[in-house]
C-alpha positions as CSV (number, residue, x, y, z in Angstrom):
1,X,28.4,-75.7,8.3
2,X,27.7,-73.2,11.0
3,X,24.3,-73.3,12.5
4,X,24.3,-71.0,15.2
5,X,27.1,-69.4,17.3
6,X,29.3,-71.4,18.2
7,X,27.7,-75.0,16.9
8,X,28.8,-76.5,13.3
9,X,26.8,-79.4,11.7
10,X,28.5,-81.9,8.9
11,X,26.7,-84.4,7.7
12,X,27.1,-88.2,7.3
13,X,29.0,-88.7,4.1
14,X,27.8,-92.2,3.1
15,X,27.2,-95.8,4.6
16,X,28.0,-96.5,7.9
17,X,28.4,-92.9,9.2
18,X,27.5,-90.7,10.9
19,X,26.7,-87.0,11.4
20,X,29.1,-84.7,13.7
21,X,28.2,-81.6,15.6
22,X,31.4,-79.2,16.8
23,X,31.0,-76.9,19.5
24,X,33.4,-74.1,20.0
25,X,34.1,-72.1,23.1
26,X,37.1,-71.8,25.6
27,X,37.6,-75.8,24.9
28,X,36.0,-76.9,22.0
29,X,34.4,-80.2,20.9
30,X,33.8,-82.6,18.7
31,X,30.8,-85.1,19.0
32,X,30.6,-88.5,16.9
33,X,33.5,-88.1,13.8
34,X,31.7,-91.3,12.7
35,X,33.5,-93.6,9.7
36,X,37.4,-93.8,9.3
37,X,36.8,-94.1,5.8
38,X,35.3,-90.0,5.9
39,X,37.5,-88.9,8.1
40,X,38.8,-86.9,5.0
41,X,36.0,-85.4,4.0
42,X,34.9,-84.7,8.0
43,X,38.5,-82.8,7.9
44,X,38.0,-80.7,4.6
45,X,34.6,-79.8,6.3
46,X,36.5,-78.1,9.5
47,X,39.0,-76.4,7.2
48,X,36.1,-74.8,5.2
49,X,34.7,-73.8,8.2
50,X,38.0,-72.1,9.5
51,X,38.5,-75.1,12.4
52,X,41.7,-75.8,12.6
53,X,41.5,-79.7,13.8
54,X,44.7,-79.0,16.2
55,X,42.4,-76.6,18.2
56,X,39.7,-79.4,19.0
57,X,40.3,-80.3,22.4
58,X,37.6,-83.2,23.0
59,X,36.2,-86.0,21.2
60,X,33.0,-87.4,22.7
61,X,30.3,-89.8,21.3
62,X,26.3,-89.6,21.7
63,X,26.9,-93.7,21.4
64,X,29.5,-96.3,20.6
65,X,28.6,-97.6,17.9
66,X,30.9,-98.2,15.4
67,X,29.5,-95.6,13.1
68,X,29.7,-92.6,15.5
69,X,33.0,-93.6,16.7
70,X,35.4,-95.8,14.3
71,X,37.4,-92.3,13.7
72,X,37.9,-91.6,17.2
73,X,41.7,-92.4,17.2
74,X,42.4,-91.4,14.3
75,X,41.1,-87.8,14.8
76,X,42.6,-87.9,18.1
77,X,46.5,-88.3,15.9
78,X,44.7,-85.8,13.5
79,X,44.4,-83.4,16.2
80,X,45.7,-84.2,19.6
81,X,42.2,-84.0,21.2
82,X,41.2,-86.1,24.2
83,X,38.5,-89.0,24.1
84,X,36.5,-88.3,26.6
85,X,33.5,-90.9,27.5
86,X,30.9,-90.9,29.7
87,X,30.7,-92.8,32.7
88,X,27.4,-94.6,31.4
89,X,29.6,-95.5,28.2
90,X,32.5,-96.9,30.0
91,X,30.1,-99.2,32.1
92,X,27.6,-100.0,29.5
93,X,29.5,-99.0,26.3
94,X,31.9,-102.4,24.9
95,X,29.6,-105.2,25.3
96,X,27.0,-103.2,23.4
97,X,29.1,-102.4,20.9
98,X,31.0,-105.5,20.5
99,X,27.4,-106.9,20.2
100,X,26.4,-104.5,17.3
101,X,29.4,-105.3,15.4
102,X,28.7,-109.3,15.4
103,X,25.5,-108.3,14.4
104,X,26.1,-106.7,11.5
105,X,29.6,-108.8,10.9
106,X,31.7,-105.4,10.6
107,X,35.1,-104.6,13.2
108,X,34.4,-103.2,16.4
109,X,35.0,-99.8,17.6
110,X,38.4,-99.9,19.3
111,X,39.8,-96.7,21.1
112,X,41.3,-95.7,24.1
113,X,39.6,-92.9,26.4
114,X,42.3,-90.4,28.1
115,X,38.9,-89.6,30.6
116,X,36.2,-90.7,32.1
117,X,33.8,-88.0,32.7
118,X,31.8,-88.8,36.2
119,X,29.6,-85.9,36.4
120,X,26.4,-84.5,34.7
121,X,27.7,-81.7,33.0
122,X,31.0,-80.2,31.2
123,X,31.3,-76.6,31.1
124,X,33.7,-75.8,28.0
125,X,33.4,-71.7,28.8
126,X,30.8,-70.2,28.3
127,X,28.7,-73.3,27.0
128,X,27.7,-76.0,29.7
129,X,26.7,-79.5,28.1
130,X,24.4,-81.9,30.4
131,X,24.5,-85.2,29.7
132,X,21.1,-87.2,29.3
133,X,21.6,-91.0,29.2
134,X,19.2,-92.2,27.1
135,X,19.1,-95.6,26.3
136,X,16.4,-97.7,24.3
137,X,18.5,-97.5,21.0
138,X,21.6,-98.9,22.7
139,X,22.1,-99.1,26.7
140,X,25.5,-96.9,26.7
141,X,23.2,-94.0,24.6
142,X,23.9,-90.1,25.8
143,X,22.3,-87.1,24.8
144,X,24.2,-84.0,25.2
145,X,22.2,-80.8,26.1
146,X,23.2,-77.4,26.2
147,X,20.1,-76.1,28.3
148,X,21.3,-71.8,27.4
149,X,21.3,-72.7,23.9
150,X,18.5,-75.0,23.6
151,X,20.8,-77.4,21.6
152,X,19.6,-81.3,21.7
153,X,22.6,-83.5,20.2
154,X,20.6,-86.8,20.4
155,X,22.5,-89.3,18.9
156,X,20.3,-92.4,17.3
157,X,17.4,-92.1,20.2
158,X,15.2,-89.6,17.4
159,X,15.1,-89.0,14.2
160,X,13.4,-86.6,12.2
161,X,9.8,-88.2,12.0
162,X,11.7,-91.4,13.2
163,X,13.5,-92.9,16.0
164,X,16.4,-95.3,16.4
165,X,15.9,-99.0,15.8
166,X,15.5,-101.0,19.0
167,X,16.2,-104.4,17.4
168,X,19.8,-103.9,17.9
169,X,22.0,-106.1,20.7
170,X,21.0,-104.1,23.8
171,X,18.0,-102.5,22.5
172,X,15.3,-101.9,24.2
173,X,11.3,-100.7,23.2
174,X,10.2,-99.8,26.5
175,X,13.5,-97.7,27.5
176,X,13.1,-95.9,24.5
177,X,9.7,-94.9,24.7
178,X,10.3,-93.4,28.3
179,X,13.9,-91.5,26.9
180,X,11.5,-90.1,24.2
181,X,9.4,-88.8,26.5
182,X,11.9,-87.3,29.0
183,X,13.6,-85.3,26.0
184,X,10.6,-84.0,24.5
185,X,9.7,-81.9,28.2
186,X,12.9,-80.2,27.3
187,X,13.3,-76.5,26.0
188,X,14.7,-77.4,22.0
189,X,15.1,-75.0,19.0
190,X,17.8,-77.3,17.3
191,X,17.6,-81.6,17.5
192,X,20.3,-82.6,16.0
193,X,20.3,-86.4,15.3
194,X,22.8,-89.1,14.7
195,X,21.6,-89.3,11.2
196,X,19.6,-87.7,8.6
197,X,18.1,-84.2,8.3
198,X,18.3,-82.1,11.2
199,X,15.4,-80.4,13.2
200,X,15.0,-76.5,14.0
201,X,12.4,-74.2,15.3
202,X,11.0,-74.7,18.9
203,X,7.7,-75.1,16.7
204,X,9.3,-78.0,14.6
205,X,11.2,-79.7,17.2
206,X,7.8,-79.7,19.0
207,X,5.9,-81.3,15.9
208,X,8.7,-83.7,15.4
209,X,8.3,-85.5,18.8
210,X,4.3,-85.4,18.4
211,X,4.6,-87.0,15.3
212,X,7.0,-89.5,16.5
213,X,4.6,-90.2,19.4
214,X,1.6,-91.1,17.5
215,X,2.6,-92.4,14.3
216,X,5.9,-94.2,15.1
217,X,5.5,-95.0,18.8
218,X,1.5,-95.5,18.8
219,X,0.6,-93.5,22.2
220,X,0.0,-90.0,21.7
């Protein structure tokens, strides 16, 4: 579904998924294809849409867990795109996920990343993406911004009227609290989380981040 511009929202299909954003410029992007198991439906999605999953030239993930990123490889033989992974992810990013997995007694995300990206930001043309670690959720946690845009891709670090659960290996109350409070100084018209109903409106996204600091995090 096309929200604005370039930027196409499809949301988690079931269990264990996870919602995928697509942004579309001179190189174009997919963030999070979640669950293996939807990769089918993720696909039919795209096609609907007109995208043509052989001209996705990156695959990145807000997180690594196994929900946001089981389909990495095999969108990458769907399409030919690079995984690309943060840094952050590639320091931080196996033990937490290998963790999560045990936890909830499910495989582990397995994939291979073609590159590591070292910087702050990826310019894809016209549309420059900063990336925000964020953990509190899970250590390896990224948000991508696109500052022109006002576009918030946010992974499992806030919800709508929620945020993402800290009990998790790796979690963490405190670091979530303060990665809350860094993103919600930022100029945002569309949140788009890991899971669940998106946000939109600078008015809204406002609101959200109010709510979620006084009735789910206890200090506003």
């Amino acid at each position: 579904m096309k929200l604005v511009k370039n930027l196409y929202f499809y949301p988690e299909n079931g269990m264990m998924d996870c919602n995928s954003y697509v942004i579309k410029d001179k190189l174009t992007m997919l963030i999070d294809p979640g669950n293996t198991q939807f990769l089918p439906a993720l696909l039919q999605g795209l096609e609907k849409d007109g995208i043509d999953p052989k001209t996705i030239d990156i695959i990145m993930n807000t997180h690594l867990h196994g929900d946001h990123c089981w389909a990495n490889e095999a969108f990458k033989q769907a399409s030919g795109a690079e995984i690309l992974v943060h840094t952050v992810q590639k320091q931080l990013g196996d033990a937490a996920a290998n963790q999560a997995a045990s936890f909830f007694g499910v495989p582990s995300s397995e994939f291979t990343e073609d590159r590591v990206v070292d910087e702050d930001r990826l310019s894809l043309g016209e549309t420059e993406i900063e990336f925000i670690h964020s953990p509190g959720h899970s250590p390896e946690s990224v948000c991508f911004y696109c500052r022109a845009e006002k576009i918030l891709i946010c992974g499992d670090v806030i919800f709508n009227q929620n945020t993402g659960r800290v009990d998790l290996p790796g979690g963490n109350a405190d670091q979530l609290k303060e990665s809350i409070e860094r993103l919600s100084k930022l100029d945002v018209e569309y949140l788009l989380p890991g899971h669940m109903d998106i946000v939109t409106g600078a008015d809204n996204v406002r609101r959200n981040f109010e709510f979620i600091k006084q009735h789910v995090l206890g200090y506003l």
